[in-house]
N, C-alpha and C positions, 0 to 999 in steps of 0.2 A: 627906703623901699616903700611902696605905697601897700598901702594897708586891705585885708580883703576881711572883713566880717562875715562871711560867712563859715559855714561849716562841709568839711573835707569826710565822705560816707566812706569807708574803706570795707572794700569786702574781699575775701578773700579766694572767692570764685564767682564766675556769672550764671547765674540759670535763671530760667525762663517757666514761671507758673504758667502751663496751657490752660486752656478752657477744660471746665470738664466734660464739653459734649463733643471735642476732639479727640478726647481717649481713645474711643471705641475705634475710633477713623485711624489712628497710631496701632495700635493691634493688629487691626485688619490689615494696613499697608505693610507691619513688620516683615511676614514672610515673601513679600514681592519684592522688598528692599534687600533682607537676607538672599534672597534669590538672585537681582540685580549683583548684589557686590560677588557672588559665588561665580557667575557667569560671564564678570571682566576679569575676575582673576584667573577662569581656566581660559578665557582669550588670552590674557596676557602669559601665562603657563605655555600654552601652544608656539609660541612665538618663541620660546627660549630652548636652546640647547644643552643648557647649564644646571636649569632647575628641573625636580620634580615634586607634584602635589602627593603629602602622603596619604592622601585616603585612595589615589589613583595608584597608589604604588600595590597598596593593600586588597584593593581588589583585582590587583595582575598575580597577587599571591595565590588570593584565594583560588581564583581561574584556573590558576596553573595547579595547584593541589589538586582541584577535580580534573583535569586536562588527563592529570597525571597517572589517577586512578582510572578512568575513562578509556583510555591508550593501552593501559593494560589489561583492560578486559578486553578492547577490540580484539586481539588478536584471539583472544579466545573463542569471540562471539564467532568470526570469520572462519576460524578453524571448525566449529560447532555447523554448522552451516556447511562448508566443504563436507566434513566427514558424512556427515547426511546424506548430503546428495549423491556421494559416489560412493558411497552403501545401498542405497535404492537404487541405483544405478543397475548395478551390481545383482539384485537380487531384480529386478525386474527382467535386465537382459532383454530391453526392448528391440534391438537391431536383430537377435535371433529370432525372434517372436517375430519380426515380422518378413523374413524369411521364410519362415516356416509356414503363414499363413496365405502369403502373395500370393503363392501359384494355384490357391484352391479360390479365390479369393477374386482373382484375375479370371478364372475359369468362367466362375458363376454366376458373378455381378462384374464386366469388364469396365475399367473408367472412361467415362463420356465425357469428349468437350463441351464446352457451354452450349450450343447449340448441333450436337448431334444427337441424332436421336439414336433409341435402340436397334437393336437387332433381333429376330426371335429364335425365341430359346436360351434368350436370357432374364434375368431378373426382375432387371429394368423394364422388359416389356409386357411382363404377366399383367394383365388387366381384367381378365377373365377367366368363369371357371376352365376352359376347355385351354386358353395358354396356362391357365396352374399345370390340367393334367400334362400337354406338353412341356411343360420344361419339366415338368420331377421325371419323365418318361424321357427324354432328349437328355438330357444334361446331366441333371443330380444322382439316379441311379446309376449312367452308365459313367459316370466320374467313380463312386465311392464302390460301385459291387462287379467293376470290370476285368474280365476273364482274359485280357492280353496286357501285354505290353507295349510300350512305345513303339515298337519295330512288329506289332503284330502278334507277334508270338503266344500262344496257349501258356498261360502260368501253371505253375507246376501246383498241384491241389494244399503245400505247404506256404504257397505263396501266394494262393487266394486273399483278396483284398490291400495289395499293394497297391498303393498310387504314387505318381512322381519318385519311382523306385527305389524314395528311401524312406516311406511311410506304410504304417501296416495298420489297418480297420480293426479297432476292439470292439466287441459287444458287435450289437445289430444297428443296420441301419433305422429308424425310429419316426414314424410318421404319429402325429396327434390333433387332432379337429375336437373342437367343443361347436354344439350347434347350441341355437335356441330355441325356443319355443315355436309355433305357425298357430295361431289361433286367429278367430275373424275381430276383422278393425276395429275399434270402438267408436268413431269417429261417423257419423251419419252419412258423409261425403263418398265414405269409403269402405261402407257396412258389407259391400257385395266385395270383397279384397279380402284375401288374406293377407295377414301381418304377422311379421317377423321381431318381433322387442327384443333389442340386442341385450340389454339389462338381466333377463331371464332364461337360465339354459336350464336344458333339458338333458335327460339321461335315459329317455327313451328309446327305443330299439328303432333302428330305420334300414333305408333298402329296399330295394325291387326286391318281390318273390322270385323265390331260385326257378319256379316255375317258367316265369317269363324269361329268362336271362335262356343263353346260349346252349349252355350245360341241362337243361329242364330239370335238373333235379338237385339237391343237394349232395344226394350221393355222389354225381359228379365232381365236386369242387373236396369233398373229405377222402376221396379215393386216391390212387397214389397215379398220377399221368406216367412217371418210369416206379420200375418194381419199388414197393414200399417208401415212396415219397409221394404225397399226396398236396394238392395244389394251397390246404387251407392245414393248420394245426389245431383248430377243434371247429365248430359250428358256428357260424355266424362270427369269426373274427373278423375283427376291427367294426362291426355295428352295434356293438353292445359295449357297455361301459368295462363288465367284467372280465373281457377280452379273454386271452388263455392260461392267466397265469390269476393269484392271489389277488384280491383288488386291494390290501394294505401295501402299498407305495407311497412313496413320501416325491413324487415327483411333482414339480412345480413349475411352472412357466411363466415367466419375465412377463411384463407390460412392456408395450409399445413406449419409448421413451424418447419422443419429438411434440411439438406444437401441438399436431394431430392428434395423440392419446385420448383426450377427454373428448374426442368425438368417434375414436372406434370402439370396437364391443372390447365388454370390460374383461375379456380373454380368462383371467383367472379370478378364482373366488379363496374364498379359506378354506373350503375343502372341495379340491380342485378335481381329487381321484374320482370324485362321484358323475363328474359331468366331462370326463376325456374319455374318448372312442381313440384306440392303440392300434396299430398295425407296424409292423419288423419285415424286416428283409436279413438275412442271415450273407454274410459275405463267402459261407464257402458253400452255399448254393450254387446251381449254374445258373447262368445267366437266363436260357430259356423259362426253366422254373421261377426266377426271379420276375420275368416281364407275364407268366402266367398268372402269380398272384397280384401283379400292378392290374390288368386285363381284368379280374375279377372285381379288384376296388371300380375300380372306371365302370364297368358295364353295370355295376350293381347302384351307383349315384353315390359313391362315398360322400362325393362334396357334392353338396346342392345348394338351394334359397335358403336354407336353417344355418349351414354353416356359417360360424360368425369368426373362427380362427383354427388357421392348420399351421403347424407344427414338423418342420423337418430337421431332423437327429441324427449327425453322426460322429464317430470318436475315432480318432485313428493316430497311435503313437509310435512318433519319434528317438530313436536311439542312437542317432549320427553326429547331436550336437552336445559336446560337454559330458550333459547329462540326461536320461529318458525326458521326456515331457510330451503328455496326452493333451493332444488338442484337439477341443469341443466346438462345434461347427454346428449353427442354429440357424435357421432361416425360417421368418416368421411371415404369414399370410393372414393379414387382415382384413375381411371382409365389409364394408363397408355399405350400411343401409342406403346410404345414399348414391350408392352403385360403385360398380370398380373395386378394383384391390391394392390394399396399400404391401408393401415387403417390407422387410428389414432382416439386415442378414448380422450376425456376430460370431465373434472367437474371438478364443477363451484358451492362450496356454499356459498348462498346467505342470511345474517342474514337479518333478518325484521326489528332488533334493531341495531343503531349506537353503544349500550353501554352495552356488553353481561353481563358482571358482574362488580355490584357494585365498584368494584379495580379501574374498567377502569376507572371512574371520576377524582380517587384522581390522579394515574398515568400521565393522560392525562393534568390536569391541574400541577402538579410540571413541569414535560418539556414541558410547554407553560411558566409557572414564570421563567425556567434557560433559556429558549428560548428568553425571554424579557430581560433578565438578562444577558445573552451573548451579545445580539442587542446593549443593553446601554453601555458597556464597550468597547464593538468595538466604536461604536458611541463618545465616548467621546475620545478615542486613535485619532482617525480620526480629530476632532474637534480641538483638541490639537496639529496637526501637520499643518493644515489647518493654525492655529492662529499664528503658528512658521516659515509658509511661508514654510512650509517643507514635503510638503504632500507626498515628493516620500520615505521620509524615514519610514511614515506606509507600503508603498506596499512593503510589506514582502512575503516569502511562508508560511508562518503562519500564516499571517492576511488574507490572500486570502485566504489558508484552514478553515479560521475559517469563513469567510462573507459566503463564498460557503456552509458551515454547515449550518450556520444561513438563508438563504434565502432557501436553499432546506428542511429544519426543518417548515418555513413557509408554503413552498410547500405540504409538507403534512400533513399539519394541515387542510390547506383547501380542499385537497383530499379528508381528512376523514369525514368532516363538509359536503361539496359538495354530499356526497351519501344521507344524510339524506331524502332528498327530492323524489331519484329513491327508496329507499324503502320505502317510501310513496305511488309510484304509485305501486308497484308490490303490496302492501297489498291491496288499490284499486282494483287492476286489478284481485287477486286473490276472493275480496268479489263479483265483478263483475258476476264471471262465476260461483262463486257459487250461486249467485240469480238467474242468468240467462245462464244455459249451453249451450250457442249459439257456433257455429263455429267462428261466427266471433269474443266472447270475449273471447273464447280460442286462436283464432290465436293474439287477442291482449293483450293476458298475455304473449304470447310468445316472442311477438317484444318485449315487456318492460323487460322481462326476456333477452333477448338475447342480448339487448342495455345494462344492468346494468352489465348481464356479461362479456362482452367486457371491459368496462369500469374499474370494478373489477381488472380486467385482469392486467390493464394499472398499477392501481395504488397499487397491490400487486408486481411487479416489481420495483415500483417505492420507498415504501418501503425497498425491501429486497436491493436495490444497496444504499438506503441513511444510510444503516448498513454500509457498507465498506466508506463511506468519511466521518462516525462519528469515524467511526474506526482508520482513519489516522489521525485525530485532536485528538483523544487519542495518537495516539502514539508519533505526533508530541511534544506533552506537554511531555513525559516523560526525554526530556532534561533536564527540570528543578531541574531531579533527578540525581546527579554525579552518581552513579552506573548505573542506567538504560543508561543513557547518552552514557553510552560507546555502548550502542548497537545501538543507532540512528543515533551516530556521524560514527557505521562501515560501517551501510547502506550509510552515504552521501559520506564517504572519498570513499568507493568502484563504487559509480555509475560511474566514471569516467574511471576506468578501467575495470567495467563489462561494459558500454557501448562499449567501442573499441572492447573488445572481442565477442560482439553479434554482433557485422557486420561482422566475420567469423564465429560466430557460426551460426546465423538463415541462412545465404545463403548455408550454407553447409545442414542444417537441411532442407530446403526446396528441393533442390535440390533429397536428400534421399526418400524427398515424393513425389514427381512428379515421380520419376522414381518408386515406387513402388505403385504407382496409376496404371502407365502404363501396369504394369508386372501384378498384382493381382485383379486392380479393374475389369477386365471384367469378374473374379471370386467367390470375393470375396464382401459383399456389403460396409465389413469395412475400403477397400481401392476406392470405384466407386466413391466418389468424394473427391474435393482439401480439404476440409476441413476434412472430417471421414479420411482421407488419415494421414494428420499433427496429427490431434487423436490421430491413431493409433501408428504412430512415438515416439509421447509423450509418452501414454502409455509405450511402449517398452522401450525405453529411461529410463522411471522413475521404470517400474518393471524388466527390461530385463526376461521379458518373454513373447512369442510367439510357437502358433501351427507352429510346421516347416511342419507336413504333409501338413496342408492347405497351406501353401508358397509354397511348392516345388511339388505341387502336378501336376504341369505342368513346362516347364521350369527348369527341376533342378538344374542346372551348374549356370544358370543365376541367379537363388533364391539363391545361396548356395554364389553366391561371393556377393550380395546385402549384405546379412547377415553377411559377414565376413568382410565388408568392416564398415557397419553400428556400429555392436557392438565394435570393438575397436576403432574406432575414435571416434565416437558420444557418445557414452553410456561410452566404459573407458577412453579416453582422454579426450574429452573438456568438460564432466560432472565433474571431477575429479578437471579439471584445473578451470572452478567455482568457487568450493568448493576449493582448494588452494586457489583462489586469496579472497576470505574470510574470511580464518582462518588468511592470512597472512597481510590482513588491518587490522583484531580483535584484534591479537596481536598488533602490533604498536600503537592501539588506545589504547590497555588496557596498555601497557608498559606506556602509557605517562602520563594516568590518574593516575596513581601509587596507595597510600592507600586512593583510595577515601569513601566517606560518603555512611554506608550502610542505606538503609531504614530504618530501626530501629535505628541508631542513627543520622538519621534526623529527625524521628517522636520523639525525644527523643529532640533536637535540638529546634523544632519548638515548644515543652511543657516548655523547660525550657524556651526560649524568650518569653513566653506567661507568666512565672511563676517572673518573673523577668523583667518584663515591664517596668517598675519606672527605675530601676537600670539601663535597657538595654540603650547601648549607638547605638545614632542613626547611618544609615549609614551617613548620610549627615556630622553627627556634625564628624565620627572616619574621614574620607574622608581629610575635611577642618583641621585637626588636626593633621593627620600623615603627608600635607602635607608641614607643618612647621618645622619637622623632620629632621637631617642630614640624609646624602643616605647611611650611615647604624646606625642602633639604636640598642641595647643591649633590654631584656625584661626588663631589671631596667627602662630602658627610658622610654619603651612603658606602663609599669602600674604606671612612673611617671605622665608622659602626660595626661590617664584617669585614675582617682583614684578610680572615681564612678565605673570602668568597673568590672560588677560581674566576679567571677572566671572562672566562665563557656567560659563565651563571648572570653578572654582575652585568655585563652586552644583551643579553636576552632582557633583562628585569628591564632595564632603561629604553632599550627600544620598543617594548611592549608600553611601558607609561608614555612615552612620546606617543605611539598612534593612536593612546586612548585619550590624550590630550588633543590629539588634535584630532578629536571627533568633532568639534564645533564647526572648526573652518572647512570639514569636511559636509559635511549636514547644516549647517546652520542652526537657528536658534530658532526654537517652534514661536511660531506665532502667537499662541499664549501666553510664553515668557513675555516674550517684545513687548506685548501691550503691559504685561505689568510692570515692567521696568519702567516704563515709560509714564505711567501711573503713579510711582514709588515716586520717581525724578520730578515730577510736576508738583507733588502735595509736599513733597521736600522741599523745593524752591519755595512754592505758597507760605512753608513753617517760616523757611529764612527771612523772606520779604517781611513776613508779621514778629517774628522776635524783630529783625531791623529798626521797624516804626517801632515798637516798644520800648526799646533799648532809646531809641531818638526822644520817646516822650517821656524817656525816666532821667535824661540827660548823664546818659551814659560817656565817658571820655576816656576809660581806659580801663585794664584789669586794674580793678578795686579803687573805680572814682567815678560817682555818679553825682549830678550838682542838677534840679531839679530846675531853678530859677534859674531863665534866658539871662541875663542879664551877667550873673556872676557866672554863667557857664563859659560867656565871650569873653571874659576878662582871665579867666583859666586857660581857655586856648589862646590869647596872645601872651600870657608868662612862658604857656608853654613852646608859641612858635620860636619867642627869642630865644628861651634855652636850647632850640635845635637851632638856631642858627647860630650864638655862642659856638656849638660840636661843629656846626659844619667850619666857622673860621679858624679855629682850632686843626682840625686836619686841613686845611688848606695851608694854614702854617708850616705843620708839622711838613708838609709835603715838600713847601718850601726850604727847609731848612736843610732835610735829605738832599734835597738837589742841588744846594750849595756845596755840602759836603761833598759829594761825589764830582763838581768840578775841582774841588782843591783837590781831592786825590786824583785829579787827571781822568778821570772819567767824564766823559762827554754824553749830557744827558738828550735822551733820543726823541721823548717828548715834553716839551715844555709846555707847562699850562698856565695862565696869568691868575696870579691868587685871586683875581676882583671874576675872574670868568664861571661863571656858573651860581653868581650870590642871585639872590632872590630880593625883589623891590623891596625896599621900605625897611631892608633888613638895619639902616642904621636908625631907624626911627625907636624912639625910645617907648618903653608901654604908655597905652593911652588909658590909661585908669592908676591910680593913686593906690600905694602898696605900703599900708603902715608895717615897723619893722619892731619887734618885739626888744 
């Protein structure tokens, strides 16, 4: 054999010294290469029916344990929620209420279509002092203090102040004016004027001299027109603050509560008694006496240029529905420095009973037990996290939604508990004046009446807004439901992007309504201020419909381009653009969610875990079990591992890893991934091509044979070609040999191959270098 001197390197594995200023580059690309290989094995995972990834298995556990928790509060929540509502329901009794007040209601303020106008003698059409005095003298008295019936007929003096024959007037009819000041302008303009500052009332005495008036004297109006009924009950009623009775009254009077408020007279002060001039009308008066003492207000200038608000009062209770309830009837006259008169009418019914019908008991108490039974569940979450040293990870938006439920839930429990006692006193106050028809315990059914309705007031608003944050703890909880889920989770992924677009969209929206206040409101009353102005805006915005006459009915060019600018930007672009940016989170949430769990086969879900309890394998124990698991397991593995796991359990767990597997193919792979895999893959090629030339210039030939020197390297690869050709004549032999055998046992061989077919040139040439032999 010919001889080789040189020396044979044996090593017993290959590596490759990097540079060291490739380190830091190897690092950096590590977690994009980790990345890369995680994101073809969950491609190649999605693809299989066979396998599942256990960390995708472990997060369908975990899901499903809060899923599980989640589902069982819903129904709580939803119950909590229900019993609310139709306990307020219940104690409100808004369809009686408003029965009871339509026909007074209808009377006095009748409903007008969009473009009809009034009628007089109605509400709507007081614009001045002289229709004030007509309609309280037309309408309002002979509504509340009239002496027949439907059919005409004289009432019997027990039956004095019945209306709509099944209501009967408590207390006195109630008229109240506050005026202002009259002193001269300050204004140079206007030095020779008196002025009226609605800001400043007065409780000075006013009136014509009785001298001048009809009667000449005062004696006339204190004397009795029939035997010992006399037209007035002391001197100068209704023009002095002190009126006839005690001036210590606790009576108060409501503000104006629309747009307009901050521009009419500020009506009430904190002590209100000092500056309201009183006047009553008694219902079992006659009628003639009645229109006697109206005749006297009127001729004497009750209401004048100082007047800044009048006040009309009357009370008249119900005993045909259920249960008594006094209802309070307010119609308020606002006088207006800058001329004209604004109204606003209200009612206000008042039950005698906390508890209308029987329902309300049971009602009332179940959402007090979810009430208590929400408190203890938050309470114990709390307790729990307190003991974990980990109190911030209760403060949730869901926990905070849910405490804020529960404390405003207590809030109105004790609102409603809290009235028990004021209709206590109005049933009081009302046997009061029925024993004793005085002035003064009619004007004190009035204050308890007018204190209860205020109050009322407070806490039917306070009701109807704790409907909308029962309403968002409902809807917060429908996460628990994969299908509803997609719709909570498109409100949350969108608020981020509907945020940035409402700081272009409202300043632009505002903007349209400042300028259209400017342009319409000294026309129009739906544009006179900031607020009806934005209204309006919405409106249009949400119907695009608007009177162009009334727009353009001044200003045309300048109306025509508001309009033209307003409806395609606001109304078809950035309404539109909204509503894209909605559909287009909905989607993405709903792509990702893929074939999730409809409600019916979760209520489906939650009967077989209940039907199959024994059997069910817990979350805690499948958890601690899968995670013994290789990180991927076959479904042979996984119904090895629990054998006890009913069929159901083990269908649910595998179809949920399948759709969460194949979230990729569903979604795709973010485009930040892509570039770094693609990054990984290139600097990886770059390593191989450079170990390659390395390995080439270290005269690498095989595991554990490196020969440095060209020369003895070629004479190493021809020892070693002949010895693979030696193997390959060898099995061609061998192949040969099989195939003779199998014709002598009669088998006919099917293909034949020629032993010389497939050798490789030169393979009988003998080594061309010289191999001494030891």
């Amino acid at each position: 054999m010919t001889e080789y001197s040189g020396t044979l390197e044996s090593t017993s594995s290959y590596s490759v010294d990097f540079n060291p200023e490739r380190r830091k580059l190897e690092k950096d690309i590590a977690n994009h290469e980790k990345r890369a290989r995680s994101v073809l094995r969950q491609a190649a995972l999605a693809n299989s029916d066979k396998l599942i990834d256990r960390e995708i298995l472990k997060e369908v556990i975990i899901e499903s344990q809060q899923r599980w928790t989640g589902c069982l509060m819903l129904p709580v929540t939803i119950l909590f929620f229900t019993f609310y509502a139709v306990a307020a329901s219940l104690h409100e009794d808004v369809v009686v209420n408003h029965l009871l007040e339509a026909p007074v209601r209808d009377t006095l303020a009748p409903p007008l279509d969009k473009d009809e106008d009034p009628l007089p003698g109605t509400l709507q059409f007081v614009n001045t002092i002289p229709e004030a005095y007509d309609f309280i003298q037309g309408v309002f008295l002979p509504l509340f203090l009239s002496q027949q019936d439907e059919f005409g007929k004289t009432l019997e003096m027990k039956d004095l102040g019945t209306i709509f024959q099944y209501n009967q007037i408590k207390g006195l009819i109630i008229m109240e004016q506050q005026r202002s000041k009259k002193e001269k302008c300050k204004e140079k303009v206007a030095s020779n004027l008196w002025c009226y500052p609605q800001a400043d009332l007065t409780n000075e005495p006013h009136g014509r001299a009785f001298e001048t008036m009809d009667g000449g004297s005062e004696a006339f109006y204190t004397t009795a027109v029939a035997p010992g009924v006399p037209i007035l009950n002391c001197a100068n009623e209704g023009f002095t603050v002190q009126g006839c009775t005690p001036p210590a009254r606790t009576r108060r009077l409501a503000p104006l509560r629309d747009d307009l408020a901050p521009k009419m007279p500020p009506g009430v002060k904190k002590d209100a008694d000092k500056y309201t001039y009183s006047f009553s009308f008694a219902p079992n008066a006659t009628f003639a006496q009645t229109m006697k003492r109206f005749d006297y207000l009127k001729d004497r200038g009750w209401i004048d240029s100082q007047t800044t608000q009048v006040t009309l009062k009357a009370y008249y209770l119900n005993y045909q529905l259920e249960v008594p309830r006094l209802q309070t009837v307010k119609i308020d006259f606002y006088f207006s420095r800058g001329g004209g008169i604004r109204s606003t009418i209200s009612f206000m019914a008042l039950a005698l009973d906390t508890f209308i019908y029987p329902a309300s008991y049971a009602f009332d108490i179940l959402f007090v037990l979810m009430l208590i039974a929400s408190a203890a569940m938050l309470s114990r979450d709390a307790l729990k996290a307190m003991s974990a040293r980990d109190f911030k990870s209760h403060i949730t938006f869901v926990n905070v939604v849910s405490w804020a439920s529960v404390l405003i839930g207590f809030l109105i429990v004790f609102l409603i508990v809290s009235t028990g006692q004021m209709r206590s006193d109005i049933r009081k106050a009302i046997a009061a004046f029925e024993g004793v028809a005085s002035e003064s315990n009619a004007y004190g059914l009035a204050a308890k009446a007018d204190k209860f309705a205020n109050y009322m007031q407070f806490v039917r608003v306070a009701i109807a807004d704790a409907h909308l944050l029962f309403m968002i703890r409902c809807f917060i909880s429908l996460k628990w439901q994969p299908r509803l889920a997609v719709v909570t989770r498109t409100i949350s992924k969108m608020s981020s992007d509907l945020g940035h677009f409402l700081i272009v969209l409202i300043p632009t929206f505002i903007a349209f309504a400042i300028a259209g206040m400017m342009m319409f409101g000294r026309r129009l009353q739906d544009w006179s201020t900031m607020p009806s102005a934005i209204s309006t805006c919405f409106k249009i915005a949400m119907e695009c419909q608007f009177v162009w006459g009334d727009l353009s009915a001044v200003d045309f060019f300048t109306s025509l381009l508001w309009v033209w600018v307003f409806v395609p930007l606001v109304v078809l672009l950035m309404l539109n653009m909204v509503l894209a940016i909605i559909m287009d989170i909905y989607q993405e949430v709903r792509r990702e969610a893929g074939n999730t769990m409809t409600i019916a086969a979760h209520i489906k879900y939650l009967y077989m875990a209940f039907k199959y309890r024994v059997d069910w394998v817990s979350h805690d124990s499948l958890y601690t079990g899968v995670s013994d698991q290789p990180a991927t397991l076959s479904l042979l593995e996984l119904r090895q591992a629990f054998p006890s796991m009913p069929d159901f359990q083990g269908e649910y767990l595998v179809a949920e890893c399948f759709n969460k597997a194949r979230y990729m193919s569903r979604c795709g792979v973010d485009t930040s991934v892509t570039a770094g895999m693609v990054a990984a893959i290139h600097v990886s090629l770059e390593e191989m091509l450079n170990d390659i030339k390395t390995m080439k210039a270290r005269g690498w030939l095989g595991m554990g044979f490196e020969i440095s020197n060209p020369g003895e390297r070629e004479c190493v690869k021809d020892i070693l070609t002949s010895v693979a050709m030696q193997q390959h004549w060898m099995k061609l032999t061998q192949k040969a040999m099989s195939g003779l055998q199998n014709k002598i046992e009669g088998i006919e061989e099917e293909h034949h191959e020629s032993p010389h077919k497939g050798a490789p040139a030169g393979a009988a040439e003998g080594a061309q270098c010289k191999v001494g032999t030891e």
